[in-house]
C-alpha positions in Angstrom: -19.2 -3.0 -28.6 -17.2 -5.9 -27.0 -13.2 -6.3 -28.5 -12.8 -10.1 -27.9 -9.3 -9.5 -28.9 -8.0 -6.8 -26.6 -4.8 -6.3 -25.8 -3.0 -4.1 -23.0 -1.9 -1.8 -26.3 -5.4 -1.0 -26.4 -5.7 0.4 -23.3 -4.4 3.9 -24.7 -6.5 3.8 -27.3 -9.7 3.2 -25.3 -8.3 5.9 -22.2 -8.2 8.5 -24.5 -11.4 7.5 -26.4 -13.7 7.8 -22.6 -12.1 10.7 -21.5 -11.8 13.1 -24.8 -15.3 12.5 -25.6 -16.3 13.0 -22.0 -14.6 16.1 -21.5 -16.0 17.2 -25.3 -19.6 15.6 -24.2 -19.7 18.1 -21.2 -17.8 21.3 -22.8 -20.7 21.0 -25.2 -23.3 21.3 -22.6 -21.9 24.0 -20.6 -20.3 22.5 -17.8 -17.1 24.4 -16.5 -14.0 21.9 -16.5 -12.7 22.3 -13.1 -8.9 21.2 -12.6 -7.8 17.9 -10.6 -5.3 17.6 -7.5 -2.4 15.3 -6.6 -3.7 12.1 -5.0 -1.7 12.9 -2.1 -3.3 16.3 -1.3 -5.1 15.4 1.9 -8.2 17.8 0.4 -10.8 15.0 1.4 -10.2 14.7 5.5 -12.5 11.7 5.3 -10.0 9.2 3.1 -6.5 9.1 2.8 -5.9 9.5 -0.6 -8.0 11.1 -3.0 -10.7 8.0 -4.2 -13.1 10.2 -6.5 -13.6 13.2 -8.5 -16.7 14.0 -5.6 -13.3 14.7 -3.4 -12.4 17.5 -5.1 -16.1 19.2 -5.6 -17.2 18.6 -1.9 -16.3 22.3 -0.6 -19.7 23.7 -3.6 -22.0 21.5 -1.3 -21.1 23.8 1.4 -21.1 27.0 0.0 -23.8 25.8 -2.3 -22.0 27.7 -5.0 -22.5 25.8 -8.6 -22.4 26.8 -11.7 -25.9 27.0 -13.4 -25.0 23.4 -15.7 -22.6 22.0 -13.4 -18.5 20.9 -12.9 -17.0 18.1 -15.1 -13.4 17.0 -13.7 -10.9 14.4 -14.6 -9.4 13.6 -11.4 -6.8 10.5 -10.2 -7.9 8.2 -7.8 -6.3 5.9 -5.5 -8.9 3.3 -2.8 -6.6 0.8 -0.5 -9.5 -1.7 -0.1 -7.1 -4.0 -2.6 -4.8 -4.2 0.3 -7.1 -6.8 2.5 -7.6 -8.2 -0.6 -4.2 -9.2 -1.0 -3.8 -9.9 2.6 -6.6 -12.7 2.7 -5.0 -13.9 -0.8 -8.7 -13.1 -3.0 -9.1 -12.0 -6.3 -8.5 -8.5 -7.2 -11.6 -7.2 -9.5 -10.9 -3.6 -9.2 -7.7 -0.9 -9.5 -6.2 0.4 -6.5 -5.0 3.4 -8.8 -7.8 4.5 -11.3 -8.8 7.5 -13.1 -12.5 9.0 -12.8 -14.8 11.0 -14.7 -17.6 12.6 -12.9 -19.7 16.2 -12.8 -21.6 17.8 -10.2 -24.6 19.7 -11.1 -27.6 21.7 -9.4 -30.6 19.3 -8.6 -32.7 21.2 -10.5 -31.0 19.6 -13.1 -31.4 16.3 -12.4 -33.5 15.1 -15.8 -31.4 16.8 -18.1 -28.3 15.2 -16.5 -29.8 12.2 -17.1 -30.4 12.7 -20.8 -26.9 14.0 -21.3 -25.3 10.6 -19.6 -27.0 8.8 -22.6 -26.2 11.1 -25.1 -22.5 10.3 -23.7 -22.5 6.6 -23.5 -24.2 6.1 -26.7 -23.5 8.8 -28.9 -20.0 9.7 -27.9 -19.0 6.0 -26.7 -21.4 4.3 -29.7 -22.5 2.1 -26.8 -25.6 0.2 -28.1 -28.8 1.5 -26.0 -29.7 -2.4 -26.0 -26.2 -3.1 -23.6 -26.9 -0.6 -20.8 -28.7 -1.1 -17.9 -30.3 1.3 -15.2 -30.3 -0.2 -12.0 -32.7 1.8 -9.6 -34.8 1.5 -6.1 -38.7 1.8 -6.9 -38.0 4.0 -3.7 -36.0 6.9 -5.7 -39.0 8.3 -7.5 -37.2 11.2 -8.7 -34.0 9.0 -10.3 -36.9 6.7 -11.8 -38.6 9.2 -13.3 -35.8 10.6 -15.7 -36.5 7.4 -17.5 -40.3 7.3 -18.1 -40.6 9.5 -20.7 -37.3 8.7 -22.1 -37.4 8.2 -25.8 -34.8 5.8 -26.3 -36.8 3.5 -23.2 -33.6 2.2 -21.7 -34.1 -0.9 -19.5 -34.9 -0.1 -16.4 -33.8 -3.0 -13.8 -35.8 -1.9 -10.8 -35.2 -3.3 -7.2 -33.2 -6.0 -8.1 -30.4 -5.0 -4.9 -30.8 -4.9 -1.5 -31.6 -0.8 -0.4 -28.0 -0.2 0.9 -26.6 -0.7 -2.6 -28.3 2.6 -3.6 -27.3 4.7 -0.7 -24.5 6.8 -1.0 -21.9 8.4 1.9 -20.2 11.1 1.5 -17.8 11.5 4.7 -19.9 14.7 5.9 -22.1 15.2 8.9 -25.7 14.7 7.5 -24.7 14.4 3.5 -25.8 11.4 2.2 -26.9 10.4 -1.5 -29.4 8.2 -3.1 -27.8 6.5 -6.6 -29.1 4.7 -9.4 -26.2 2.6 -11.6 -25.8 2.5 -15.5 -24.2 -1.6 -16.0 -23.1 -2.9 -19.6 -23.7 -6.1 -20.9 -21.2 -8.8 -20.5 -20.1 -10.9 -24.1 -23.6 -11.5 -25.4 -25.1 -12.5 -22.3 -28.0 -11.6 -20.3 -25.5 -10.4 -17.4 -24.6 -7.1 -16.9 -21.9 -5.2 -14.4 -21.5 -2.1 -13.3 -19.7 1.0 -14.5 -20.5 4.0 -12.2 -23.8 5.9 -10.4 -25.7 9.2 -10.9 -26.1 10.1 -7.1 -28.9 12.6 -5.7 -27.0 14.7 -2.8 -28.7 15.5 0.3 -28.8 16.9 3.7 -31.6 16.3 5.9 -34.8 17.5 3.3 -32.5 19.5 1.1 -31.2 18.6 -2.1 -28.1 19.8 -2.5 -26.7 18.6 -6.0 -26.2 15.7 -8.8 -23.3 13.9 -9.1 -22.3 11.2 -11.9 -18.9 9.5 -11.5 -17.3 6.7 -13.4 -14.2 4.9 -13.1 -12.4 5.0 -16.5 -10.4 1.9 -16.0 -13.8 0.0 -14.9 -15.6 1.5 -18.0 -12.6 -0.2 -20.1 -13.2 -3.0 -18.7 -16.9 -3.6 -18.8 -16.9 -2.6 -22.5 -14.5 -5.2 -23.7 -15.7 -8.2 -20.9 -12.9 -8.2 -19.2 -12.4 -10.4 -15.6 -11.2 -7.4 -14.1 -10.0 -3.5 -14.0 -6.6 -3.8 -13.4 -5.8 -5.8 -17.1 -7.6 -2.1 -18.4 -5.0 -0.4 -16.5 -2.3 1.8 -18.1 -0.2 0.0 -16.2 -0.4 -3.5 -18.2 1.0 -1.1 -21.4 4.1 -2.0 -19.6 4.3 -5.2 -17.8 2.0 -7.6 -19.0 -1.0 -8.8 -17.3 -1.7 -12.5 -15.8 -3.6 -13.5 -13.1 -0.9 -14.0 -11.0 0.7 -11.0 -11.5 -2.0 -8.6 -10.4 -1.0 -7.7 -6.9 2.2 -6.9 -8.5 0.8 -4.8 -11.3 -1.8 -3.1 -9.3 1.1 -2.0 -6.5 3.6 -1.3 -8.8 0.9 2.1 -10.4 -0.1 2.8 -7.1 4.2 3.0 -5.7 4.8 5.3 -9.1 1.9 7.7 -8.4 2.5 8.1 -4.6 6.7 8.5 -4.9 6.1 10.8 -7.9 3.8 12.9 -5.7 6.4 12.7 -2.9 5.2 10.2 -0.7 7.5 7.9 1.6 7.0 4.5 3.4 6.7 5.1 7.2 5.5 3.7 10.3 5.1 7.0 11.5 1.9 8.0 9.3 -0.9 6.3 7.7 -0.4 7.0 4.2 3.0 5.9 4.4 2.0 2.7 6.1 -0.4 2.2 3.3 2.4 2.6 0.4 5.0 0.7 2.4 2.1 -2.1 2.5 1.8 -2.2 -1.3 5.8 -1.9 -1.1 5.7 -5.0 0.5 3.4 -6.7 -1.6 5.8 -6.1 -4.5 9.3 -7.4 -2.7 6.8 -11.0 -2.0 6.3 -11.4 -5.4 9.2 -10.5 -6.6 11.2 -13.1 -4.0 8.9 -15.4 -4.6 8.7 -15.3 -8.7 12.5 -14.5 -8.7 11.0 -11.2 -10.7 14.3 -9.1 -11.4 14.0 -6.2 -9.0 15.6 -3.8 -11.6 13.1 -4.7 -14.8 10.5 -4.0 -12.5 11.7 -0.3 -11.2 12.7 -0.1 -15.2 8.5 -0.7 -15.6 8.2 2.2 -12.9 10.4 4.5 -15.2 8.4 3.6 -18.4 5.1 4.2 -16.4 6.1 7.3 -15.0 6.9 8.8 -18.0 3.8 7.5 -20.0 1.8 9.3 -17.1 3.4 12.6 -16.3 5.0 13.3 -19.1 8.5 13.6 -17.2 10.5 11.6 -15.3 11.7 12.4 -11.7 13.6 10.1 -8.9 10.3 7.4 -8.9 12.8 4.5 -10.2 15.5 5.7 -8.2 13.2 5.9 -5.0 11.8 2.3 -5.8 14.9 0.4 -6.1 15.9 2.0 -2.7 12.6 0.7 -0.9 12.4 -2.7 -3.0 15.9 -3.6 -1.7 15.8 -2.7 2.3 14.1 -4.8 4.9 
């Protein structure tokens, strides 16, 4: 499973590999594909940017309207908890920008969505049954008892986290969920790390739904033991990765996505406080590295394009920002 030789050239190659055989994986059972939104589409009142594919599926746990199998979505994702991160001067482990895979299904389904989660990771993925884990609270009797008559009798690790890593919040008055993890193993360890949950949504008594969601760039990541997300980013096809150069890389893909969708840095709203902020982190290193300003909007271009498909004012915008004060 593990590529001890990866390379950021790879990181197409494995992209495509999670999310074709995801979107095949759930075609096959039914699921309705339902389409993404721009990052920047304020959808979600309770983030600033959309952060998972739940963001975009939150309005059927209202109306309580899902289809018999479920939703599967491929949506882009931006969180900003890098940004304190960077401020404090830690270690970045995760993506700011990220793509994520997740479905939303009727409760009622819960055991068969389950079973078709492993038929994904290790029939579509090849991921040996022997290198996932299923991390789960003793407490969640219904999320433990998928497993007990599974025939494959994945390794359960059972109550090895505190409670609140297997609560859930959803940004809605009285939704919460209840989530086990799937982890892979790392090298050919006995430690494994986390690649995304299968959440139980609730309100009050009621089930509402099932949601799975995984973070493709983590999944990269995990499955070739890297040290982090962001050197399984699409953005390393383009600037290559080193330690040192990670609040560089993981601003620069969150700056392209943001200006492409229209975004601006401004004091006089949030978002544009928050992109001006990863703005910033970018003219530090590049003043302090004496990192050409133009190769790095030229990386922006290349990135752009690679994403969308098209190129629009991004580098043009960029080199604008990177040079004022």
């Amino acid at each position: 499973m593990k590529d001890r030789e990866f390379k950021s050239h790879k990181v197409e190659e494995f992209t495509e590999k999670i999310i074709s055989n995801f979107k095949v994986c759930f075609r096959n059972f039914g699921y309705i594909e339902h389409s993404d939104i721009p990052i920047n589409s304020k959808a979600d009142t309770s983030v600033y940017f959309i952060g998972s594919t739940i963001s975009v599926l939150k309005p059927y746990l209202i109306t309580e309207e899902i289809p018999d199998k479920g939703y599967f979505l491929v949506q882009r994702c931006i969180r900003t908890q890098n940004l304190k991160i960077m401020l404090n001067g830690g270690k970045l482990n995760w993506s700011s920008y990220f793509r994520s895979i997740g479905t939303l299904s009727p409760y009622s389904r819960l055991n068969e969505v389950g079973m078709e989660i492993w038929e994904y990771l290790t029939e579509y993925l090849k991921i040996p049954s022997s290198d996932i884990r299923i991390r789960v609270s003793s407490k969640d009797e219904d999320l433990l008892g998928i497993w007990k008559s599974h025939r494959f009798k994945p390794c359960l690790e059972i109550d090895s986290k505190e409670q609140l890593y297997y609560k859930h919040k959803y940004g809605m008055e009285h939704i919460r969920g209840r989530n086990l993890n799937f982890a892979l193993r790392k090298d050919d360890t006995d430690s494994f790390e986390d690649i995304g949950n299968l959440i139980v949504i609730e309100k009050g008594n009621d089930k509402l739904a099932v949601e799975l969601a995984f973070g493709v760039s983590t999944m990269i990541a995990r499955m070739n033991s890297l040290d982090n997300a962001i050197q399984s980013s699409t953005i390393c096809k383009f600037s290559d990765y080193t330690e040192e150069k990670s609040y560089l890389l993981d601003s620069l893909a969150v700056a392209v996505h943001l200006i492409h969708e229209g975004l601006r840095p401004t004091a006089s709203n949030t978002r544009g406080r928050l992109l001006r902020s990863y703005i910033r982190n970018m003219q530090s290193y590049c003043n302090r590295f004496q990192y050409s300003v133009e190769r790095l909007c030229e990386e922006a271009k290349q990135y752009e394009l690679d994403e969308y498909g098209k190129n629009t004012d991004v580098e043009e915008k960029l080199m604008q920002y990177m040079r004022s004060k």
